[in-house]
Structures are given as C-alpha cells and as structure tokens.
C-alpha positions in Angstrom: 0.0 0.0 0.0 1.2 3.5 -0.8 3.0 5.2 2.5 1.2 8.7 1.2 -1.3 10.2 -1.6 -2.5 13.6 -2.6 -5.8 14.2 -3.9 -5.9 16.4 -7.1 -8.1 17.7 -9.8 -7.6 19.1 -13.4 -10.0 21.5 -14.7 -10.3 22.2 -18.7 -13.3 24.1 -19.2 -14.3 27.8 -17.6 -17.9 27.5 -16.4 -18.5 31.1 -17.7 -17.9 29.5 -21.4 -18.9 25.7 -21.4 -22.2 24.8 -19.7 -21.4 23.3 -16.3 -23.2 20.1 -17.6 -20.7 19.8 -19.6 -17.1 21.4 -18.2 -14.8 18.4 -18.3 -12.7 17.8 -15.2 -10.3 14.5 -14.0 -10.3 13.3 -10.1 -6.5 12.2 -9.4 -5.2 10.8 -7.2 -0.9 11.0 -6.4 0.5 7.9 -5.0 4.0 7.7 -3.5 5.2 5.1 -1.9 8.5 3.6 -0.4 8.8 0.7 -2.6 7.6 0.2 -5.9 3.6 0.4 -6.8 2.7 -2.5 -9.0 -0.7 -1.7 -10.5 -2.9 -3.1 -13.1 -5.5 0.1 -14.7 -8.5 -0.7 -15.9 -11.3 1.9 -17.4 -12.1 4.4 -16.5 -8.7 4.9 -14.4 -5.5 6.4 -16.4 -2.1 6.9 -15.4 -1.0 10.5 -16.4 2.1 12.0 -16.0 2.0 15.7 -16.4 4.6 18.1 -18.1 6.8 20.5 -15.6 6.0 24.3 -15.7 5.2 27.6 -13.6 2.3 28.2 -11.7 0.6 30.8 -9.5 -0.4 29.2 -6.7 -3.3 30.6 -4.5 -4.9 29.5 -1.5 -8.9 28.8 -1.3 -10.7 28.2 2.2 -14.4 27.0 2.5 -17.0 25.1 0.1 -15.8 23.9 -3.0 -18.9 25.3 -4.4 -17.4 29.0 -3.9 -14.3 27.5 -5.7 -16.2 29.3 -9.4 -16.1 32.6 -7.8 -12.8 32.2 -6.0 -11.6 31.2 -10.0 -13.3 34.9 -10.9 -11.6 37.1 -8.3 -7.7 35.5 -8.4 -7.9 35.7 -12.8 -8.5 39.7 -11.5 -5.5 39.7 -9.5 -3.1 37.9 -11.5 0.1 40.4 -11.4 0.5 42.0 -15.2 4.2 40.6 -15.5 2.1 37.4 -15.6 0.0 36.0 -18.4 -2.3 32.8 -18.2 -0.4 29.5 -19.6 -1.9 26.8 -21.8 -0.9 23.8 -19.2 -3.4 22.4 -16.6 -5.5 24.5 -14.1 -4.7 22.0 -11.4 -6.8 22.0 -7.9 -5.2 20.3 -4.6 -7.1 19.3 -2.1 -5.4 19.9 1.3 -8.0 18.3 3.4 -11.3 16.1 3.5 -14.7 16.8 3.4 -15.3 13.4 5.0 -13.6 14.8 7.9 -13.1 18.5 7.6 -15.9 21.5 8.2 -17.2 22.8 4.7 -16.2 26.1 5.9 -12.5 24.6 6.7 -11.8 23.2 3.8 -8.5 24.3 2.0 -7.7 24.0 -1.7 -4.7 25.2 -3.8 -5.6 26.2 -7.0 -2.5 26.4 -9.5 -2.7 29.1 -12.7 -0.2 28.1 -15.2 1.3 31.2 -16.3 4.1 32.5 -18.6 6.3 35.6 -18.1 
C-alpha cells in the first residue's frame, strides 16, 4: 500500500464558457510510496504523468462550491508581469470533506502562467 497520496483535480473548461453540464474535469489521485507500486489500470482509471511548468499558486478556504467565484476574483488579480499559460489548471485538495468542516476546507488552485 502506498505510505502517502494527494488528492488532485484538473480542470479544462471555464464555467462562464462551457455549460457546467458539460465542463470536463479529472479526479486524481498521487501515490508515492517507499517501494515500488505494482498496479494493473482498468477503465475508466488512467495513469498521467504531467509536463513541468510555472504556476501561481493561491490559496482557497471554504465550500468547494465558492471555488467558481474564487476562479473569478484570483484571474483579477493575476500580477501583469504574468499571463495565463496553456498547461493544466490544477486544484489540490489539502484536506477532506469526509472529515473537515465545509467552511475549513483548504484547496490550492495552481494558474499556469508564462512571463
């Protein structure tokens, strides 16, 4: 069994754009372990390995249904030396909501950006 894992998400669509019915978005799931992970995918799971690159990182505390609005205000107050990247939007889920307060929940959102 894995010694540690990280939950993730990757978000392609904006919700403003693409009907919400139909935004696509992955569930991932890290897995690290100290020796090595033998495992046998089947559909729907994938293994993905994603490319390196820069990110503004920010902080988001509370219900993951505020996370739209959250997206809204940090695009506002993305520094102008930076400009939004083609890679991943990438969400990282700090905590649980099986064993966390909605209001306490922490997520990282990561902006790929370019200089």
């Amino acid at each position: 069994m894995p010694t540690t894992e990280e939950y993730w998400g990757i978000c392609f669509d904006d919700t403003d754009v693409t009907d919400s019915a139909k935004c696509r978005f992955y569930a991932c799931m890290t897995v690290t372990s100290d020796k090595e992970i033998t495992m046998s995918f089947t559909n729907p799971i994938k293994l993905m390995i994603l490319p390196a690159g820069k990110y503004a990182v920010y902080t988001h505390k509370g219900s993951y249904s505020l996370l739209n609005s959250f997206y809204g205000a940090i695009l506002k107050q993305l520094p102008p030396r930076y400009n939004l990247g083609d890679g991943y939007i990438l969400e990282h889920y700090l905590n649980s909501p099986t064993d966390t307060k909605e209001e306490d929940l922490l997520t990282e959102v990561f902006l790929p950006i370019i200089q």
